[in-house]
C-alpha positions as CSV (number, residue, x, y, z in Angstrom):
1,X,74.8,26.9,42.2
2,X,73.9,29.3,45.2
3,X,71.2,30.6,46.3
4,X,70.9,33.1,49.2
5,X,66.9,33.9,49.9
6,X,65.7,36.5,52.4
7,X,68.7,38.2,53.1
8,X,67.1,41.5,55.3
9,X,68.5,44.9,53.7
10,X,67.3,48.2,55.7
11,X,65.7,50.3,53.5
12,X,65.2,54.3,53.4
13,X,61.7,53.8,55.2
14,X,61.5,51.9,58.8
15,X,60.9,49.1,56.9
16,X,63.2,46.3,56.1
17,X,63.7,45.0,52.4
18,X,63.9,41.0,51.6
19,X,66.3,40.0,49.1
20,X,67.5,37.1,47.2
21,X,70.7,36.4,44.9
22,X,71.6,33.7,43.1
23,X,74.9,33.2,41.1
24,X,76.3,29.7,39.2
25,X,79.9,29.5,40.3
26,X,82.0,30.0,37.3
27,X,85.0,31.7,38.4
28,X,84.3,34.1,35.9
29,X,82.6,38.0,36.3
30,X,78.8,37.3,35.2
31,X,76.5,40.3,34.6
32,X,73.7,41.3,37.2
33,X,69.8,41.2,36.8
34,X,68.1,43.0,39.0
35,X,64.3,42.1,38.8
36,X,61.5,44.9,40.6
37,X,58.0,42.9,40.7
38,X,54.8,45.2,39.8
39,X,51.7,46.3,42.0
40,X,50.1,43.6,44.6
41,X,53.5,41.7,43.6
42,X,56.4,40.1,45.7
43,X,59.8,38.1,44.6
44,X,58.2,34.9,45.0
45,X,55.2,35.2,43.4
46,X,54.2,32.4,40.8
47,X,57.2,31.4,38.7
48,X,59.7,34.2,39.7
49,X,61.7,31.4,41.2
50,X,61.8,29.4,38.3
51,X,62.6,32.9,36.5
52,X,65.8,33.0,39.1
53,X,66.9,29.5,37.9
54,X,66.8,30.2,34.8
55,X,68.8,33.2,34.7
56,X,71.4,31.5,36.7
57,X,71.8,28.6,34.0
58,X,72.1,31.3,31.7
59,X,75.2,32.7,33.3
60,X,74.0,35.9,34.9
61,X,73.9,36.9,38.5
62,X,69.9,37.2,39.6
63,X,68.6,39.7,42.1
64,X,65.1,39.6,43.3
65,X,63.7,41.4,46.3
66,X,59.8,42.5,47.7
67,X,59.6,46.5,47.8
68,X,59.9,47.6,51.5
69,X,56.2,48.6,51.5
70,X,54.6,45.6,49.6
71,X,52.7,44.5,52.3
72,X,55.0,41.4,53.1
73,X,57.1,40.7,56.1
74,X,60.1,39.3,57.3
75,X,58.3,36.6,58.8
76,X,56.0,36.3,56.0
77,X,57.2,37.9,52.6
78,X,54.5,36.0,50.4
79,X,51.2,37.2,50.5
80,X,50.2,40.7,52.1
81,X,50.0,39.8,55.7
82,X,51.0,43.7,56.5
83,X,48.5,45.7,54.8
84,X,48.8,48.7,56.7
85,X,52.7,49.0,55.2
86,X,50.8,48.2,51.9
87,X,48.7,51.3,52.8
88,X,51.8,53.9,53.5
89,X,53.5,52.7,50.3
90,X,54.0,55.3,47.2
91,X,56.5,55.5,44.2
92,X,59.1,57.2,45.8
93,X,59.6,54.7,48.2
94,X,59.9,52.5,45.7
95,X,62.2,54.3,43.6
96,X,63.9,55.0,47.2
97,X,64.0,50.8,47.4
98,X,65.7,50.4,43.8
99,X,68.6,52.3,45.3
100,X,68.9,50.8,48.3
101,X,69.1,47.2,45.9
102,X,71.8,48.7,43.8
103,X,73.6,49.7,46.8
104,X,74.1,46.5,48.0
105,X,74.5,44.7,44.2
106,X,77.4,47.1,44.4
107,X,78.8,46.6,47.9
108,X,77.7,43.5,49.3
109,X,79.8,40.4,50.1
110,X,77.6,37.7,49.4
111,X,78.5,37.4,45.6
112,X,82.7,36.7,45.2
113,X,84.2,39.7,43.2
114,X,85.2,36.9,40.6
115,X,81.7,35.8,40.6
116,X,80.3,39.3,39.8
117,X,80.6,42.0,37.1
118,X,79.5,45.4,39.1
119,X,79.6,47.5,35.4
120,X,77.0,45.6,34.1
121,X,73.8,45.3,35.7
122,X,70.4,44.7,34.2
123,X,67.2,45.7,35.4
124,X,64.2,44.0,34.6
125,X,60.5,45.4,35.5
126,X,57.2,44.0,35.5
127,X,53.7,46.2,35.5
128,X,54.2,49.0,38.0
129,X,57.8,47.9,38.9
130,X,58.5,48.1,35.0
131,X,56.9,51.7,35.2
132,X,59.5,52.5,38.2
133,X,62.3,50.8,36.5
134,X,62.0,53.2,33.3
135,X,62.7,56.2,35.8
136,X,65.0,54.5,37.8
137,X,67.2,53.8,35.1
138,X,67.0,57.2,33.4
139,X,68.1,58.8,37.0
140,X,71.2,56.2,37.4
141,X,74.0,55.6,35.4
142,X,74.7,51.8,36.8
143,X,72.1,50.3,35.2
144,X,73.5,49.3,31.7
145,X,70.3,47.8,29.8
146,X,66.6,47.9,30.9
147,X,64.3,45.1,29.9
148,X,60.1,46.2,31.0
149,X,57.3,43.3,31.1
150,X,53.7,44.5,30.7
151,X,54.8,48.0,32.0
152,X,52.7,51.1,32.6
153,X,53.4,54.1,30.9
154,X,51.8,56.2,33.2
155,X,52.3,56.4,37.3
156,X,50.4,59.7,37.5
157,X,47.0,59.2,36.1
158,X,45.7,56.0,37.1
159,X,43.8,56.8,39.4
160,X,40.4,58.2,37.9
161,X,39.7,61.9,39.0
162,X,36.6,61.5,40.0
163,X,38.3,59.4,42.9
164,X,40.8,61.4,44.1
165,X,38.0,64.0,46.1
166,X,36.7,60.9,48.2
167,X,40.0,59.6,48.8
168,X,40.5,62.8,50.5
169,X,38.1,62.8,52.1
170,X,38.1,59.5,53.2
171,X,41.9,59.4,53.9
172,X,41.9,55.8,52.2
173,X,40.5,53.6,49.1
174,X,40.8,50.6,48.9
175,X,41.9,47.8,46.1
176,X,40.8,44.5,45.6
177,X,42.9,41.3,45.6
178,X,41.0,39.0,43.7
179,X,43.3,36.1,44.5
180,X,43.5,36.5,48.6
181,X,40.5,38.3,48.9
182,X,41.9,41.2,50.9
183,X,40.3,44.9,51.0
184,X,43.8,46.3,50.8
185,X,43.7,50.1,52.0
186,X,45.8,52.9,49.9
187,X,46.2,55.8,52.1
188,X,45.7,59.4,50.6
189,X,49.3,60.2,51.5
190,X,49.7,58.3,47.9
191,X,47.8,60.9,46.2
192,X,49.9,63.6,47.9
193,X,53.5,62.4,47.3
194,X,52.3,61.4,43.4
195,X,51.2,65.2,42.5
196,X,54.0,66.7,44.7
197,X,57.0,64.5,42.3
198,X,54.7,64.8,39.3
199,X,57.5,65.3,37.0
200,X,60.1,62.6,38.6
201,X,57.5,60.4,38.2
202,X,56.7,61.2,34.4
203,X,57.6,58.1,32.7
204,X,57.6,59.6,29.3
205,X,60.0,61.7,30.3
206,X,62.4,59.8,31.7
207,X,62.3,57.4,28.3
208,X,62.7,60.5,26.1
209,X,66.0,60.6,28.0
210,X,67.4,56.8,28.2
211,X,70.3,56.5,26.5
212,X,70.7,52.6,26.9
213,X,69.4,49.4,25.7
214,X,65.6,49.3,26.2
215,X,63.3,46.2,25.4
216,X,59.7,46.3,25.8
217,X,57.9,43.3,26.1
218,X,54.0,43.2,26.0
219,X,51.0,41.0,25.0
220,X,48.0,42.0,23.3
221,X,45.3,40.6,26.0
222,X,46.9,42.1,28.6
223,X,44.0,42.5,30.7
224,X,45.7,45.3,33.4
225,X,47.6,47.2,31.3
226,X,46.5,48.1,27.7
227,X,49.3,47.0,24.8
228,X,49.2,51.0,24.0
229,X,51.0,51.7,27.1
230,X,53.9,49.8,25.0
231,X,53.3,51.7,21.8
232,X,54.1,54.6,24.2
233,X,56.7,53.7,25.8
234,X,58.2,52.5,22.2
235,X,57.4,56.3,20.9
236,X,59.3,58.2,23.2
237,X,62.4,56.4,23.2
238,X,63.2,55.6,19.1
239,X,66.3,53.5,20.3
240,X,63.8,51.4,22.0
241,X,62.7,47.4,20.8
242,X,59.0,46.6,21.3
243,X,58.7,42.7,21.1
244,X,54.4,42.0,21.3
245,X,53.3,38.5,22.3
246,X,50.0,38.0,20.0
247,X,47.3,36.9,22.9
248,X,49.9,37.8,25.9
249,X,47.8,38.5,28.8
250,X,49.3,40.7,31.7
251,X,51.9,37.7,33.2
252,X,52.4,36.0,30.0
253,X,50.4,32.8,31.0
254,X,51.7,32.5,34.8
255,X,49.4,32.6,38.1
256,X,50.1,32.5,41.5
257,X,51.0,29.4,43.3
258,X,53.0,27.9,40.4
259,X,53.6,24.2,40.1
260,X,54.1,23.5,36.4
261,X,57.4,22.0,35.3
262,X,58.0,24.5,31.8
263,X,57.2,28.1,31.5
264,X,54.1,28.7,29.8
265,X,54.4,29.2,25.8
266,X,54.0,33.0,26.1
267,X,56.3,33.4,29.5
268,X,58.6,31.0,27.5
269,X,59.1,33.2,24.9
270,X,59.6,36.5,26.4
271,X,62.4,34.8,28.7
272,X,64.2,33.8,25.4
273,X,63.8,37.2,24.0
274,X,65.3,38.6,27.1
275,X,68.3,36.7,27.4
276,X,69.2,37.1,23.7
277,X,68.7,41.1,24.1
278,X,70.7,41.5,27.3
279,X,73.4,39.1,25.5
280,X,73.6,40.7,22.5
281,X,72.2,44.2,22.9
């Protein structure tokens, strides 16, 4: 087995990207899965690590990296210790980040060429980062099959109306991390870059116009993000397989720190489900 955590990757932005890959030696070219974390996420939150392992075992290279703007650091990548990078984030820059990840899946020298099979790569999304991951992989032919966990169907309109006049006035709202505690500041600039790539950034659009493998995986008590965002995505792409996980909640039974030895039930069967679609998909 090998691990590489942390490796620093210079995104788009003035801010660096934290990466980690993970590989079981084989000798033999193994399939790449990229993973993009969600909202108030990062690549080593709760059982992601455990998720890594797994993949691994299960023959495929594993990517995993904290969006440039995510709010961690280089120093500290878990938690959201830079909040004011967390403020200055938007999709773009995310969707910017994705590209700078498959640049280096591509190009980088960490992985052995026999270790690594460059046409197929995989990308997996959770919440947000599965919203991103739909667009991303209608813009970019490398990515083979798409996988989304719990993923938004909409980027444009989650943010109620009523708000957007005070958050311009303001210059900033702020969103609550229940877990840390933090008052963690989104800076109107948000707001401007969403409206002004408004139709990038449509999410039904770019599914109307995926031509690859595309499993969506969500759970009826999803709490953040309502099972009809699924039905949605499910409706504008017909080639599209929705797999719902009766009482799923929005991370499948995982929290943050993680310390059990077995995925939860629910976690443990959208992991199975995965590997047998990218396998046999």
């Amino acid at each position: 087995m090998y691990i590489s955590k942390n490796n620093i990757i210079q995104g788009k932005h003035q801010k660096p990207i934290l990466l980690d890959v993970g590989y079981k030696t084989t000798n033999q070219r193994k399939p790449v899965v990229l993973f993009a974390h969600g909202f108030k996420g990062f690549k080593d939150w709760g059982h992601f690590n455990k998720v890594m392992q797994h993949f691994m075992d299960n023959d495929f290279v594993f990517v995993k990296f904290n969006f440039s703007h995510n709010g961690g650091t280089v120093e500290q990548p878990i938690d959201f210790p830079d909040l004011e990078a967390f403020g200055n984030n938007n999709y773009t820059k995310e969707l910017d980040d994705l590209e700078t990840v498959l640049d280096w899946i591509t190009q980088n020298n960490l992985v052995p060429k026999e270790e690594i099979n460059h046409q197929e790569i995989y990308l997996i999304g959770h919440s947000r980062g599965g919203g991103i991951s739909v667009v991303k992989a209608a813009e970019d032919t490398r990515i083979k099959k798409l996988v989304t966990w719990a993923a938004v169907a909409d980027l444009i309109n989650r943010i109620p109306p009523q708000q957007f006049e005070v958050w311009k006035q303001n210059g900033v709202i702020y969103v609550e991390n229940a877990r840390t505690n933090q008052q963690m500041p989104m800076y109107y600039q948000f707001a401007e870059n969403t409206l002004k790539n408004m139709e990038r950034l449509s999410i039904e659009r770019s599914a109307k116009t995926l031509d690859i493998p595309h499993l969506i995986v969500h759970g009826t008590n999803d709490e953040a993000v309502g099972v009809l965002e699924a039905e949605n995505l499910a409706k504008w792409n017909k080639n599209a397989e929705l797999f719902i996980i009766e009482n799923g909640n929005h991370t499948f039974g995982a929290s943050h720190p993680f310390e059990q030895e077995k995925f939860p039930e629910h976690f443990q069967m959208v992991i199975d489900k995965t590997i047998q679609f990218l396998r046999h998909s």
